[in-house]
C-alpha positions as CSV (number, residue, x, y, z in Angstrom):
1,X,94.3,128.5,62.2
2,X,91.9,126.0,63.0
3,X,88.6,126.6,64.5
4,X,88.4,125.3,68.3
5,X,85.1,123.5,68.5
6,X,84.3,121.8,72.1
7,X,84.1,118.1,72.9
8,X,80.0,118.5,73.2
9,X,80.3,119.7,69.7
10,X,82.7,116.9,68.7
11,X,80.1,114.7,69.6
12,X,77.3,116.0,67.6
13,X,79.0,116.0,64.6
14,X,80.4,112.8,65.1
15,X,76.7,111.6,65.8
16,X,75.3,113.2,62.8
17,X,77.5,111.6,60.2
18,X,79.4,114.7,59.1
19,X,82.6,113.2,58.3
20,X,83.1,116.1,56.2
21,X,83.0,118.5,58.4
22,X,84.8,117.0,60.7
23,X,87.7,116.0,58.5
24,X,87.7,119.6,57.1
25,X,87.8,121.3,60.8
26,X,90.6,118.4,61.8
27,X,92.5,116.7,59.0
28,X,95.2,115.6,60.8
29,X,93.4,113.6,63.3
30,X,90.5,112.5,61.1
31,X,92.5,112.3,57.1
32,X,94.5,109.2,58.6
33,X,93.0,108.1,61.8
34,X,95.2,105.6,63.7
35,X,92.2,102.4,64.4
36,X,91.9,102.0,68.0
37,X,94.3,98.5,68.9
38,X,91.7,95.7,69.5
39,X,91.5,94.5,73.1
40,X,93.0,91.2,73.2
41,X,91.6,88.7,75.5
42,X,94.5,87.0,77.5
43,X,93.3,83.7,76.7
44,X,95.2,80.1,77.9
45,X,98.4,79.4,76.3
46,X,99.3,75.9,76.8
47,X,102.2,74.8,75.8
48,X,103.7,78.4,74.6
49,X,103.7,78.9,71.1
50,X,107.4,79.4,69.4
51,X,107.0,82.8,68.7
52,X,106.8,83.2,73.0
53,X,109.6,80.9,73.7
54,X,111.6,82.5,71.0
55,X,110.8,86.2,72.7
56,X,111.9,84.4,76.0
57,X,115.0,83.6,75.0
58,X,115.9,87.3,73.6
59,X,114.7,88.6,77.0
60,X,117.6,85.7,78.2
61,X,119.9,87.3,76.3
62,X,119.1,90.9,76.7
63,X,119.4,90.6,80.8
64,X,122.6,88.7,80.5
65,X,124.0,91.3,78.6
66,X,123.6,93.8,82.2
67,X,125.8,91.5,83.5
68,X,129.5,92.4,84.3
69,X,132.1,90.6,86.6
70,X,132.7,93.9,88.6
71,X,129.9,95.4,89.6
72,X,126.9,93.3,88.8
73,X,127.2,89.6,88.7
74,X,124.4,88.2,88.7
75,X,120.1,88.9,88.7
76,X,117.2,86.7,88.9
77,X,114.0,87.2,86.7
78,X,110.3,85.8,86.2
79,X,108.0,86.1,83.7
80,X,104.0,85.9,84.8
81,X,101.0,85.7,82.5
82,X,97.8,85.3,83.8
83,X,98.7,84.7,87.2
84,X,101.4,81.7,87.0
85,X,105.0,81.8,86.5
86,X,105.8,80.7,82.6
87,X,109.5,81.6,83.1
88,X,112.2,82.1,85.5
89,X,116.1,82.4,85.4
90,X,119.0,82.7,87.8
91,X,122.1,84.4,86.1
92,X,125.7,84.8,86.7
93,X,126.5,84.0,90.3
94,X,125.2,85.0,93.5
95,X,128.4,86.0,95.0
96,X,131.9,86.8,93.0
97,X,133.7,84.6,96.0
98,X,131.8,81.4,94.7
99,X,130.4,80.0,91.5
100,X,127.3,79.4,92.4
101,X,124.3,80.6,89.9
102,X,121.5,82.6,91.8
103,X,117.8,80.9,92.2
104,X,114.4,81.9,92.1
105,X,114.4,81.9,95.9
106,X,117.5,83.9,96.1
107,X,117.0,87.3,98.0
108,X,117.7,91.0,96.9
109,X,116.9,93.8,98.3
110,X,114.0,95.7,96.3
111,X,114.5,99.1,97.1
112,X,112.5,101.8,95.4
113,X,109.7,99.0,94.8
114,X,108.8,99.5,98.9
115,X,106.9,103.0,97.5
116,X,104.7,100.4,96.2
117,X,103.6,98.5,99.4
118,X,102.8,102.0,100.8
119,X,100.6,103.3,98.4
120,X,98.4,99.5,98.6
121,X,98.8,101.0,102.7
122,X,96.9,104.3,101.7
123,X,94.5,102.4,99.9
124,X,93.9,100.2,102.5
125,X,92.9,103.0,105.2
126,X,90.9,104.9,102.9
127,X,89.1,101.6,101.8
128,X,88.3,101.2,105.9
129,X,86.8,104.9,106.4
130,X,90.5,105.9,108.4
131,X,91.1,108.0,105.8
132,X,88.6,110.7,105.0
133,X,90.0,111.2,101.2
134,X,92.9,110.8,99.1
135,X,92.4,114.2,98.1
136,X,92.8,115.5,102.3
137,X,95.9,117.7,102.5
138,X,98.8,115.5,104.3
139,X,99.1,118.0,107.7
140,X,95.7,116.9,108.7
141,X,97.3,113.4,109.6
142,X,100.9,115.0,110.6
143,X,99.7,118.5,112.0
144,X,103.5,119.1,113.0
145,X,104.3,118.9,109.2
146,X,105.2,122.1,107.3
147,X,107.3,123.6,104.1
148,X,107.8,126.6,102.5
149,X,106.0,127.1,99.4
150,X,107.0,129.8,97.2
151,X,104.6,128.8,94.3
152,X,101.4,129.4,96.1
153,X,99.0,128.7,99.6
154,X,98.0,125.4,98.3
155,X,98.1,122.1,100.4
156,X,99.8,118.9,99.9
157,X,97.4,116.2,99.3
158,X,98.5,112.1,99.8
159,X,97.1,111.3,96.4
160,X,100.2,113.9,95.2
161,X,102.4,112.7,96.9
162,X,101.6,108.9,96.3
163,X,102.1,110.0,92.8
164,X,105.7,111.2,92.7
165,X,103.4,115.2,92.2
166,X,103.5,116.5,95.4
167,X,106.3,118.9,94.6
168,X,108.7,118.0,97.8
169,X,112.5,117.5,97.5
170,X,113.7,114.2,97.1
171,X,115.7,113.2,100.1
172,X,114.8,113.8,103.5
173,X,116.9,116.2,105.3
174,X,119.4,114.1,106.7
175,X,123.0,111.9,105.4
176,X,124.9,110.2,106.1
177,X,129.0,110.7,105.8
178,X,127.5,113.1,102.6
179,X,124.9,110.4,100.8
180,X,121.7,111.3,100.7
181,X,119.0,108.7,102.2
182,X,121.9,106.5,103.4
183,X,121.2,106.5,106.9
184,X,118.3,108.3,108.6
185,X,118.4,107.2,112.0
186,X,116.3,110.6,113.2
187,X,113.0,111.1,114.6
188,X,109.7,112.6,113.6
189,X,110.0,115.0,115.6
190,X,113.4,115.6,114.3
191,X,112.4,115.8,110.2
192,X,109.6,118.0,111.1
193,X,112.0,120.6,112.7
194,X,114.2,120.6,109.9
195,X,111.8,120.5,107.2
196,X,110.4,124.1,108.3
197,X,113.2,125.9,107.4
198,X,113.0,123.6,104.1
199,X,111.4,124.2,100.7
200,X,108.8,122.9,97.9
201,X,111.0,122.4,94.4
202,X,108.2,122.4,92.1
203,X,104.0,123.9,92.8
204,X,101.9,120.8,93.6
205,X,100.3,118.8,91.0
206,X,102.3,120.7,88.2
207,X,105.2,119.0,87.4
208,X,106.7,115.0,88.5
209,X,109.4,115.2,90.4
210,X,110.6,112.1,92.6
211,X,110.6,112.3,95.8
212,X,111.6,109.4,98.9
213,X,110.6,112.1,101.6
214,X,106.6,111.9,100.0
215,X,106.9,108.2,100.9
216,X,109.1,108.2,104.1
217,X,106.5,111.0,105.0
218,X,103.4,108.9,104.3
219,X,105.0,105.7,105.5
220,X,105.2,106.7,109.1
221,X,103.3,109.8,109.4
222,X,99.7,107.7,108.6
223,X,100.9,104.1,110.7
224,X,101.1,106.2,113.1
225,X,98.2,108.1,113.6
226,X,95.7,105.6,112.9
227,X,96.8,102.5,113.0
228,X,99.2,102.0,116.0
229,X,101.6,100.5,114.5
230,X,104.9,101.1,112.9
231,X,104.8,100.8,108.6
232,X,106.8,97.6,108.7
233,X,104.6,96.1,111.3
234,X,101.7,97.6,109.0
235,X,102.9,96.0,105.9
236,X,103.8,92.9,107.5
237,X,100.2,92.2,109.1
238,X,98.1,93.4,106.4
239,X,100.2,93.2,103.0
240,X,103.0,90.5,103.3
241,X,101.2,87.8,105.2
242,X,97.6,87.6,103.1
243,X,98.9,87.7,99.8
244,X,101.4,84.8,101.3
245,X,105.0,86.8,100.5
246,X,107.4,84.3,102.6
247,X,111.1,85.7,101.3
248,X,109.6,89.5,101.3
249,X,110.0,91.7,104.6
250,X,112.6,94.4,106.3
251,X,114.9,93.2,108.3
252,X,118.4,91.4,107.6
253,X,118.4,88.7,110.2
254,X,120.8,85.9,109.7
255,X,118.8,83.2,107.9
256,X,118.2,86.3,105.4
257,X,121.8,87.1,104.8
258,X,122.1,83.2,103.6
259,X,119.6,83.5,101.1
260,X,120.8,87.1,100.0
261,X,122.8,87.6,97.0
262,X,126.2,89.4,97.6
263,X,125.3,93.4,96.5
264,X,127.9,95.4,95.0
265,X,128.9,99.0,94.7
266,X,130.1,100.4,91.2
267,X,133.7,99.8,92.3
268,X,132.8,96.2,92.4
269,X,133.3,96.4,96.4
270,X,131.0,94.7,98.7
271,X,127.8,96.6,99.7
272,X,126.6,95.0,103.0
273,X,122.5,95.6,103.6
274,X,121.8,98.6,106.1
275,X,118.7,100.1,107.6
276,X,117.2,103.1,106.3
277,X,115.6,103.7,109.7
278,X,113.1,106.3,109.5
279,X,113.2,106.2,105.9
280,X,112.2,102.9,105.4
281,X,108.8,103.0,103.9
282,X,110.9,104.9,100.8
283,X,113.5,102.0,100.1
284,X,114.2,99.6,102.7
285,X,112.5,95.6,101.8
286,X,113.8,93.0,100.3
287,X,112.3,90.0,98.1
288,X,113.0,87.4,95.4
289,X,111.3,87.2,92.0
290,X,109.0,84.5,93.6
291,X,107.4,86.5,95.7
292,X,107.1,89.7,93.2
293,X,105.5,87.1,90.5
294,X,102.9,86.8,93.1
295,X,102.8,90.3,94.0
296,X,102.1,91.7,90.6
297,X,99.4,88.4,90.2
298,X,97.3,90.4,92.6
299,X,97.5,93.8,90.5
300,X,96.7,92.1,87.1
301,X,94.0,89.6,88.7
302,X,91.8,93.1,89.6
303,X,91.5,94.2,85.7
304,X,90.2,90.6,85.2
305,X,86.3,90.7,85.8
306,X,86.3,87.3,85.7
307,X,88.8,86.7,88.7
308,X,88.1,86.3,92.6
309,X,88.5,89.5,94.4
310,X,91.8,89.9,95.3
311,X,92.1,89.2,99.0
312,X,94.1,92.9,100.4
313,X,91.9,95.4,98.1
314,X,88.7,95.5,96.0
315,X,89.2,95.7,92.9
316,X,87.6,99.0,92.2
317,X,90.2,100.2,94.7
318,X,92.6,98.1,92.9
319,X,92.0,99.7,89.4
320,X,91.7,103.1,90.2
321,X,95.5,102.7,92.1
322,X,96.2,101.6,88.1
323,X,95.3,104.7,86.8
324,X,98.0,107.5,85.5
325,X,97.8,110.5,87.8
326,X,100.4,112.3,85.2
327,X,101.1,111.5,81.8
328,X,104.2,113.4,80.4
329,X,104.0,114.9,77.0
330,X,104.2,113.1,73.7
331,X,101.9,111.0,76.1
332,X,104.6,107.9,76.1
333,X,105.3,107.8,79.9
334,X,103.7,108.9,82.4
335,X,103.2,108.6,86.6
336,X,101.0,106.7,88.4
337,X,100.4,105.4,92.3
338,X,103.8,104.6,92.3
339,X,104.2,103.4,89.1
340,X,106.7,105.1,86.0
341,X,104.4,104.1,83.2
342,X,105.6,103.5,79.7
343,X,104.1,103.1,76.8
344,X,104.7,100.1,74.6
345,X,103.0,99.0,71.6
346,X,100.1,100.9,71.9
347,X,100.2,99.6,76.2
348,X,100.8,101.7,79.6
349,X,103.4,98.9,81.3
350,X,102.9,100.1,84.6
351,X,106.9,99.5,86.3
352,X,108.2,100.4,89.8
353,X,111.8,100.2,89.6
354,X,114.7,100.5,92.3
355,X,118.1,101.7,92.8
356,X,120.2,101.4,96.4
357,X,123.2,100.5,97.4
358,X,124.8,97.3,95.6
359,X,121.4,96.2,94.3
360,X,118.3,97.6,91.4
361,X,115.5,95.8,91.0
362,X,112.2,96.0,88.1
363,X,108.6,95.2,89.2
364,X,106.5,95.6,86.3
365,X,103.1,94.2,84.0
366,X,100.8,95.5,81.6
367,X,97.5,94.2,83.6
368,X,95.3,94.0,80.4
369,X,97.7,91.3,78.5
370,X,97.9,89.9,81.8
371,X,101.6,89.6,81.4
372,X,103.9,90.7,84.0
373,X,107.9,91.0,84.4
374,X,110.4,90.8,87.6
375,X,113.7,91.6,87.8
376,X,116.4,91.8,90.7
377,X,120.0,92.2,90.5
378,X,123.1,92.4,92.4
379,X,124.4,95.8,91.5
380,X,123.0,99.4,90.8
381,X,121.3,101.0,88.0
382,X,123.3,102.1,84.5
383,X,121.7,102.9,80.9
384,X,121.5,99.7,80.7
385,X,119.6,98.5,83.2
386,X,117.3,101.5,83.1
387,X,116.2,100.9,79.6
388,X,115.4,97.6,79.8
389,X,111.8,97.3,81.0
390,X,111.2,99.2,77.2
391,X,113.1,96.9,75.4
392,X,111.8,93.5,77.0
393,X,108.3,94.8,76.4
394,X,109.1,95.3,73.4
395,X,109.1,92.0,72.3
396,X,107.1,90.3,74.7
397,X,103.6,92.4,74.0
398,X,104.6,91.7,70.2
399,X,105.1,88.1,70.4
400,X,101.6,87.8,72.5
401,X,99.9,89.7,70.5
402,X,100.4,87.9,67.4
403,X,100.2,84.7,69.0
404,X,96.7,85.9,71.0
405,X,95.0,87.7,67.6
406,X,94.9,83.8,66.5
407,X,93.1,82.3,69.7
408,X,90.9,85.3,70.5
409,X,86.8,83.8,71.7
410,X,84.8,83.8,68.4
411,X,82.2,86.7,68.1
412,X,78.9,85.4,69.5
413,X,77.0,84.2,66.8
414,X,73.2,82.7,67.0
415,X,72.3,79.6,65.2
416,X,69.5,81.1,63.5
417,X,70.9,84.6,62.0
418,X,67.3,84.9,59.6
419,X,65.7,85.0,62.8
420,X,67.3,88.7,63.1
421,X,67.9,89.5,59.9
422,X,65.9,92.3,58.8
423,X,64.4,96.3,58.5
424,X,63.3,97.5,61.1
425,X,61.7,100.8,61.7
426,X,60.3,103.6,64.4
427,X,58.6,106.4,63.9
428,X,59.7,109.8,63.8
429,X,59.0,113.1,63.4
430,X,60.0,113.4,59.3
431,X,58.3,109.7,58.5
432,X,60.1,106.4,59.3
433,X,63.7,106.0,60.2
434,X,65.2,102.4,59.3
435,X,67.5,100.4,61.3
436,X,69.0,97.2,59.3
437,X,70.3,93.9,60.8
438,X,72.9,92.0,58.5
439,X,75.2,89.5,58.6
440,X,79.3,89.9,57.5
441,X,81.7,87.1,57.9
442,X,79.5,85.2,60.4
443,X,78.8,88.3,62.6
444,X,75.8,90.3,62.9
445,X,75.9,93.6,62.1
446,X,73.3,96.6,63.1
447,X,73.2,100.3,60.9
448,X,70.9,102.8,62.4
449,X,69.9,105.7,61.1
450,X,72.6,109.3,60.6
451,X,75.2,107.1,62.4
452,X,77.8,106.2,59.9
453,X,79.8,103.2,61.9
454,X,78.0,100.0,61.6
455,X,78.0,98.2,64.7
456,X,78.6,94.6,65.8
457,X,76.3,92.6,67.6
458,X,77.7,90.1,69.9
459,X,75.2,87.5,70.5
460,X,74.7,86.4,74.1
461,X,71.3,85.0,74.1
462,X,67.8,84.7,71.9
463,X,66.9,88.1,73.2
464,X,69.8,90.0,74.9
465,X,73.2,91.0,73.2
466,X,75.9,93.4,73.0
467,X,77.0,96.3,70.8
468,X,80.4,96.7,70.0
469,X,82.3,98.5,67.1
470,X,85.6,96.9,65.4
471,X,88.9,99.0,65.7
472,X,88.5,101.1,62.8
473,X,88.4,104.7,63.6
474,X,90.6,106.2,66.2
475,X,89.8,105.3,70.0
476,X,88.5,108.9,71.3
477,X,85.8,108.6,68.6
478,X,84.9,105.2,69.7
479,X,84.8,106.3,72.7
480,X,82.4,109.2,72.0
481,X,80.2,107.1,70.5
482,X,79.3,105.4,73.5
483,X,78.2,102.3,71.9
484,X,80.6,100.3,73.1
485,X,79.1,97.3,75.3
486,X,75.6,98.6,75.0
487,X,72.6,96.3,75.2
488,X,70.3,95.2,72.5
489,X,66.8,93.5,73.1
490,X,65.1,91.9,71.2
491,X,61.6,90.8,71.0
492,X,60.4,87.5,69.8
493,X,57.4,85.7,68.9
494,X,56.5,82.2,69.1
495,X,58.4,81.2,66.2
496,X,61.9,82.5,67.8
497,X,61.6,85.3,65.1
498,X,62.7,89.0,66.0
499,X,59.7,91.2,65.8
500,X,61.7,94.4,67.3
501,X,64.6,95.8,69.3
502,X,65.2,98.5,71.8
503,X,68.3,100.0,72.8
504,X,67.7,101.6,76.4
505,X,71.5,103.1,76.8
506,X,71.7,104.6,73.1
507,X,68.0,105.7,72.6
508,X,65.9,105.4,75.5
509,X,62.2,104.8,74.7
510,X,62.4,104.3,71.0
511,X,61.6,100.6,69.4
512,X,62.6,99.3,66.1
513,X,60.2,97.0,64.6
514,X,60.5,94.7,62.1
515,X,59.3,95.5,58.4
């Protein structure tokens, strides 16, 4: 059996150079360490390479194949990267009466992808103080609000139930003519009464389980209380309207209908919209990929430092509604606030997906590439459908990768590299150590001493640059080394030539100079 060391230890020996030791305490993590996948900079591609256009085309291919004359005749899809549409299709046709393909514009109803528009709503009110923390239990905003829990005395807290973890059934209690969700024309006061003689399925926080009551629950409960207004006025006023969604909203008037493709049921009969009434904040809006293209824009343009701050959220806020709350084991999908995160090629694709009557729909990106995916269609979820968010990523993050490895920013490099070049040296208490400067395949390179991972130097300016290492060892260890984007200074006299460095962040107080 191996030894358990803990993760302060880890670090030491990692620190100290003892490779050894380590590999001899963790041979299977250290004998053939997986590198840790470079960061690829989403850089302009303009016109698309082949290799894109070619991955496009199989993504063409791969949706038309969900298509059947029955039950699900057509679907609309858009491509994003870095904020602009680079592709868009219309397929099949928009209603099996007439032969007319589906557009961009055309209109489906979203479902499932409403969760997400109420978790951006939770952020909101806890970014303007109205909510305390996303950690408060959920009664303190619903005090009527109770459920038997057999697992325990612990509350329900939003940030569990925003995360598909707050252990509550899935459907509210109420159908309609036997389906679940259907029709909920009921009242607080109503789902409050029956939900007390009602049950948790699963202890908080332990397992995922998916629930529309956490978000018909959240939806309405919060609007209420401290905003005075209902959730789809909410979203209307402060989601749909500043991030300039015209074809997104909730309800089915007329000039809606028009722009609607026909939904159908599995039986390939007509499924006419309904409300969902007081579960609406769990299912009910409807968009096209237009409008989604730009909805995702907003998520992926927070994870750019570089990009204006998006105009609903900061960005911090943003990112940390990125972040997995769950991640299932082998650790290749996980939950998120809303998302169903996959990994794919070494990415978490953070998806929303959606299923209701006579339409499914897939809202999805991987914010780091940048590159985001939209997908509506005119009938309900199958195996096919549900798998393809893996399988378009599939290709797509291949096909950028290989064409962004060949246009990432070169390494900063100065002019004068002898200028750093060098030994360098501090005192200490058993003599000297030595630091060494070098320079590999027009990169600088700095060793210090007992650390065994030389580390890059990206060159910024005469006397400020970065530290980075190259993904070679396995990503917790860079991690741990905590080198990663630390500053060097140097220290130069009136020839330009480094007479010593300092690294504040990895060694405070200690000064290499020059030898």
């Amino acid at each position: 059996m191996l030894p358990l060391l803990s993760l302060f230890q880890l670090v030491l020996l990692f620190h100290s150079g003892d490779f050894q030791l380590i590999d001899s305490l963790y041979p299977p993590l250290v004998a053939t360490p997986p590198n840790c996948p470079a960061r690829l900079v989403p850089e302009p591609l303009d016109p698309l390479p082949e290799s894109i256009t070619n991955a496009l085309k199989l993504l063409e291919k791969e949706l038309s194949a969900t298509l059947n004359e029955k039950s699900r005749p057509s679907l609309t899809a858009s491509v994003v990267y870095r904020g602009k549409v680079i592709w868009e299709a219309g397929l099949g046709v928009k209603s099996k009466d007439h032969s007319d393909p589906p557009s961009s514009s055309s209109i489906y109803r979203i479902a499932s992808v409403t969760k997400v528009f109420v978790d951006v709503m939770v952020y909101q009110l806890w970014e303007q103080g109205l909510i305390a923390s996303l950690d408060d239990d959920f009664q303190k905003y619903a005090p009527d609000f109770a459920i038997k829990n057999s697992f325990g005395s612990g509350s329900i807290t939003l940030r569990q139930m925003m995360s598909q973890l707050s252990g509550l059934p899935l459907s509210p209690p109420c159908t309609f003519e036997g389906v679940p969700l259907a029709y909920c024309n009921v009242t607080d006061e109503e789902i409050y009464s029956r939900l007390k003689s009602e049950g948790l399925i699963f202890a908080p926080s332990t397992i995922p389980s998916y629930s529309n009551l956490a978000f018909a629950l959240l939806g309405n409960a919060l609007t209420k209380k401290l905003t005075n207004m209902t959730f789809e006025m909410y979203v209307e006023e402060k989601i749909i309207k500043p991030l300039g969604l015209t074809a997104t909203g909730f309800e089915f008037t007329d000039s809606v209908k028009e722009m609607m493709a026909v939904g159908y049921n599995a039986d390939g009969s007509v499924a006419p919209p309904y409300d969902l009434h007081w579960t609406t904040p769990a299912g009910q809006m409807y968009s096209n990929v237009q409008d989604l293209a730009k909805f995702g824009a907003f998520f992926m343009s927070a994870y750019n430092s570089s990009s204006p701050s998006p105009p609903i959220l900061k960005k911090d806020t943003v990112n940390e509604m990125l972040l997995p709350a769950y991640v299932s084991p082998p650790g290749v999908s996980g939950f998120g606030a809303p998302w169903e995160m996959l990994m794919v090629n070494d990415h978490f694709v953070r998806t929303k997906s959606g299923n209701i009557n006579g339409y499914s729909a897939l809202f999805s990106f991987v914010p780091n590439l940048q590159l985001g995916v939209n997908v509506l269609w005119s009938g309900m979820y199958d195996a096919k459908t549900f798998n393809i968010g893996y399988d378009i990523y599939d290709k797509l993050i291949t096909a950028f990768e290989e064409t962004l490895i060949k246009v990432q920013p070169m390494v900063g490099y100065p002019e004068n590299p002898k200028n750093y070049e060098g030994t360098y040296q501090t005192p200490s208490f058993s003599g000297k150590l030595e630091a060494h400067i070098s320079t590999y395949d027009h990169v600088l390179v700095l060793t210090l001493p007992a650390n065994p991972l030389p580390m890059s130097i990206w060159y910024v300016n005469a006397t400020m640059s970065v530290l980075f290492l190259p993904p070679v060892v396995p990503c917790m260890l860079m991690e741990l080394s905590a080198v990663g984007g630390e500053r060097i200074y140097f220290d130069l006299d009136g020839n330009g030539m480094a007479k010593s460095f300092t690294i504040p962040g990895l060694s405070w107080g200690i000064k290499y100079t020059r030898v």
